[in-house]
C-alpha positions in Angstrom: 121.0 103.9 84.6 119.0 101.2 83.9 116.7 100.2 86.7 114.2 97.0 87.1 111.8 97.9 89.9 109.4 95.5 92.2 106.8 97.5 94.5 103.7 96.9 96.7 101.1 99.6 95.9 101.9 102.1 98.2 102.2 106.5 97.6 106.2 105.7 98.8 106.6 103.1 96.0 104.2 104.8 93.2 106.7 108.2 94.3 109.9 106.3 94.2 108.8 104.7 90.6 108.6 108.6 89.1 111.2 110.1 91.3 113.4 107.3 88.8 111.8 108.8 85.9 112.5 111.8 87.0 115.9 111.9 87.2 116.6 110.0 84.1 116.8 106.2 84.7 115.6 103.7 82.4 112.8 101.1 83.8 112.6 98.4 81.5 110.1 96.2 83.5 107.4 96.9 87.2 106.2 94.3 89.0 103.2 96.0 91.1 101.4 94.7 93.7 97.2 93.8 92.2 95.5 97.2 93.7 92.1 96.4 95.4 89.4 97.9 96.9 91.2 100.0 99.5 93.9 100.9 97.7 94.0 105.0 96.2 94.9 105.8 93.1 98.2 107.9 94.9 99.3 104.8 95.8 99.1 102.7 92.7 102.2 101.9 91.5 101.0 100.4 88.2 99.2 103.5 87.1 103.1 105.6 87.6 104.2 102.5 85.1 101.1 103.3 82.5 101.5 106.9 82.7 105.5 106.6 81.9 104.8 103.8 79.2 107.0 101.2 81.7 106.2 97.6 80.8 104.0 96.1 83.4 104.8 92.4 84.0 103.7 90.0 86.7 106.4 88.0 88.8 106.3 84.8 87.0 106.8 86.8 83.8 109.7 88.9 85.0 112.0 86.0 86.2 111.2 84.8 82.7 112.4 87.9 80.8 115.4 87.6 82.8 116.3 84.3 82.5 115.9 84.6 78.7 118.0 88.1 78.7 115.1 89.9 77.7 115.8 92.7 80.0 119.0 94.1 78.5 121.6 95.5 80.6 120.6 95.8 84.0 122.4 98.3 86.5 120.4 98.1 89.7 117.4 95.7 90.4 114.9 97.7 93.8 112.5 95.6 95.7 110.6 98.6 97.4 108.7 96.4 100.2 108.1 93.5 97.7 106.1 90.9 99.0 107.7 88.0 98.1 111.0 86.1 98.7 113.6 87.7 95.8 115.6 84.7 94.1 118.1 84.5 91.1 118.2 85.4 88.1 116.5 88.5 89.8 119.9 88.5 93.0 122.5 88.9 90.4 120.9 91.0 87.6 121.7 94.5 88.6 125.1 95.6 87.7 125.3 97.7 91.2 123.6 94.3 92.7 119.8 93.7 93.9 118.6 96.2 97.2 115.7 95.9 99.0 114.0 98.4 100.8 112.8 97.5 104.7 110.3 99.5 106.4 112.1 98.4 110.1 115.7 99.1 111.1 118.2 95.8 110.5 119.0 93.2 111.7 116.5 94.1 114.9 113.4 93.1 113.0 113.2 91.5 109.9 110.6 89.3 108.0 106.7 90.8 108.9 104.8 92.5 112.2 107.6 95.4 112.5 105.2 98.4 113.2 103.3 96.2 115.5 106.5 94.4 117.8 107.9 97.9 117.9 104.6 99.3 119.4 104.1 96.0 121.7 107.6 96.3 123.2 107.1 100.2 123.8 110.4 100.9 121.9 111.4 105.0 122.0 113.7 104.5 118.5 112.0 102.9 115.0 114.0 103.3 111.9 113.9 102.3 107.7 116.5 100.1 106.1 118.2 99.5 102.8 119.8 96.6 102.2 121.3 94.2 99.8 119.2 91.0 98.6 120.8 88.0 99.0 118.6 84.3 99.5 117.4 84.5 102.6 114.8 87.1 104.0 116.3 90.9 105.1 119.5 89.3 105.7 121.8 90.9 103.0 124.3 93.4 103.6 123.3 96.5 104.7 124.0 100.3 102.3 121.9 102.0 104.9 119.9 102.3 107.7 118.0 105.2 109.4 117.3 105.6 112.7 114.8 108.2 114.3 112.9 109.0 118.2 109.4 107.6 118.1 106.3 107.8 120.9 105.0 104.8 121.2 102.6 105.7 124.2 100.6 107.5 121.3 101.6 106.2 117.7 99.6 103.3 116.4 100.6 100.5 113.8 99.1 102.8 110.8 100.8 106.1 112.0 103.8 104.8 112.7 104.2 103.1 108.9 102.7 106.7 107.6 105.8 108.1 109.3 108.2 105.4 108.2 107.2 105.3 104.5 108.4 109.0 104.3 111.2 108.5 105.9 111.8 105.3 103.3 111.5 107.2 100.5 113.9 109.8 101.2 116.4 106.8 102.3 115.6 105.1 98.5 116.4 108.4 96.9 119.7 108.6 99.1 120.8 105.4 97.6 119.5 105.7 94.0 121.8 109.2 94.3 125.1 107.7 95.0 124.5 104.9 92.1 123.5 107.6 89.4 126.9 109.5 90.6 128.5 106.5 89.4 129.8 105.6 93.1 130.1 102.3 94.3 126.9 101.6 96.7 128.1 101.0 100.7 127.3 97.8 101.7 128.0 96.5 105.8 127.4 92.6 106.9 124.4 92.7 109.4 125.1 90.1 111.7 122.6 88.0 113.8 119.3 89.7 113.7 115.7 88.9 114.8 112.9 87.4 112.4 109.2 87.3 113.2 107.1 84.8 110.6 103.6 85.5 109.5 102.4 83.2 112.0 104.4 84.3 115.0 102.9 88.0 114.5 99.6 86.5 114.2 99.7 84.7 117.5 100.9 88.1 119.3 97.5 89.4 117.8 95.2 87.8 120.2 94.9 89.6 123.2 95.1 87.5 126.1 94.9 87.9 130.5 97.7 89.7 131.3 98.5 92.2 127.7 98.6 95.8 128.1 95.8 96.4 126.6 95.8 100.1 125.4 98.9 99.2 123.7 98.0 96.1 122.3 95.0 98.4 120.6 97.5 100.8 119.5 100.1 98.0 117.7 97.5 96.7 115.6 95.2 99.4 114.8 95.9 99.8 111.1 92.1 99.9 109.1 90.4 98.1 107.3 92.9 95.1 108.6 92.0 93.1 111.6 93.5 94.6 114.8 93.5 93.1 118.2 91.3 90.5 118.2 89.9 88.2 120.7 88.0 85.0 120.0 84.2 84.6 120.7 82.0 81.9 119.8 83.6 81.1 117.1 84.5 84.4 115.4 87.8 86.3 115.4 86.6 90.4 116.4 88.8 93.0 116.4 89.0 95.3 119.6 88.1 99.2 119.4 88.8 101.7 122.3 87.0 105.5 122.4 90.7 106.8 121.5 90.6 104.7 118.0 86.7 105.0 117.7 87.3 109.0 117.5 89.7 108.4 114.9 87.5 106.5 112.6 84.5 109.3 113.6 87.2 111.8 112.6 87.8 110.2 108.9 83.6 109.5 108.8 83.1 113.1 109.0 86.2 114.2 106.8 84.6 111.9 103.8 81.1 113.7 104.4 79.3 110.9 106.3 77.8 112.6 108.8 74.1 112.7 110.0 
């Protein structure tokens, strides 16, 4: 099986790119997210492309190669947490169709901000979603989603995606397993679903009279990434607690850098 595959840098992504290796699938082209300063080597998903010898192409240049059918035969096309909006030729390349994977459960949060909403609202249930891409955003039909008990009296932003990118990864292999048997993939209309935009998300941010705020801590604690911030003079600060100050002591001390 022949398998285009789009990816943020993330250890999910880089595992789901040589899980396909793995188990036999052609990848004739990666888009990978740029890595930067904070991102480890584990998660890189361009260095899983380098090591296999998969062409490495930026956006731009992939929605050329398709357009000009230099891509071949394409069975499935997997947009594992891409960043951007997904748009033909890209929808309608894969044979099996175009899926995206969604690190929230659909349709009750799609678009950005999952981890944190889920946290804000106190919700007991989080779950990981596959779907079809069509041209609007985490709206396409859905091949799977997975459900599972969260705490969110204790989990923060960054554990709660550390838990949900596991549990994406096994979903992706799920999926990938019923196309290499050759089986057609499920596929289940959502229906009418929530979105939150970039700037929405941003707004809940700000901490403001009234918020919980141990939990508004907790939603948007996700290092080195601004958290809970309030405004002073002029400057946008991001709120610690002594809970989240112990974890960064924790991971000072782990590194070495201690006294």
């Amino acid at each position: 099986m022949r398998v285009v595959f789009m990816a943020k840098s993330k250890r999910s992504a880089a595992r789901a790119l040589a899980w396909l290796v793995d188990n036999g699938c052609e990848v004739p082209a990666v888009v990978a997210s740029e890595p930067d300063e904070w991102t480890a080597d584990e998660q890189r998903v361009d260095l899983v492309a380098a090591e296999h010898g998969i062409p490495l192409l930026g956006e731009s240049d992939l929605y050329g190669a398709a357009e000009r059918g230099a891509l071949g035969q394409v069975d499935l096309v997997v947009s594992f947490l891409f960043w951007n909006r997904i748009r033909e030729p890209l929808i309608s390349l894969g044979r099996l169709g175009c899926i995206n994977l969604h690190p929230a459960p659909l349709p009750d949060l799609r678009g950005v901000g999952g981890y944190n909403v889920a946290l804000l609202e106190g919700r007991d249930e989080w779950g990981v979603s596959c779907h079809f891409v069509d041209d609007r955003i985490d709206t396409g039909d859905l091949v799977e989603v997975e459900r599972f008990p969260i705490d969110s009296a204790t989990e923060t932003a960054l554990s709660l995606d550390v838990l949900s990118q596991e549990r994406l990864l096994a979903l992706f292999q799920r999926v990938v397993t019923i196309a290499l048997a050759g089986a057609e993939l499920p596929r289940e209309p959502q229906g009418e679903g929530r979105y939150v935009s970039r700037a929405e998300l941003e707004e809940l941010r700000v901490v403001r009279p009234g918020d919980d705020l141990d939990r508004k801590l907790r939603a948007f604690w996700y290092p080195p990434w601004p958290g809970a911030v309030v405004d002073i003079e002029g400057r946008r600060l991001t709120l610690v607690d002594d809970g989240l100050l112990g974890e960064l002591a924790r991971a000072y001390r782990a590194a070495g850098v201690v006294p």
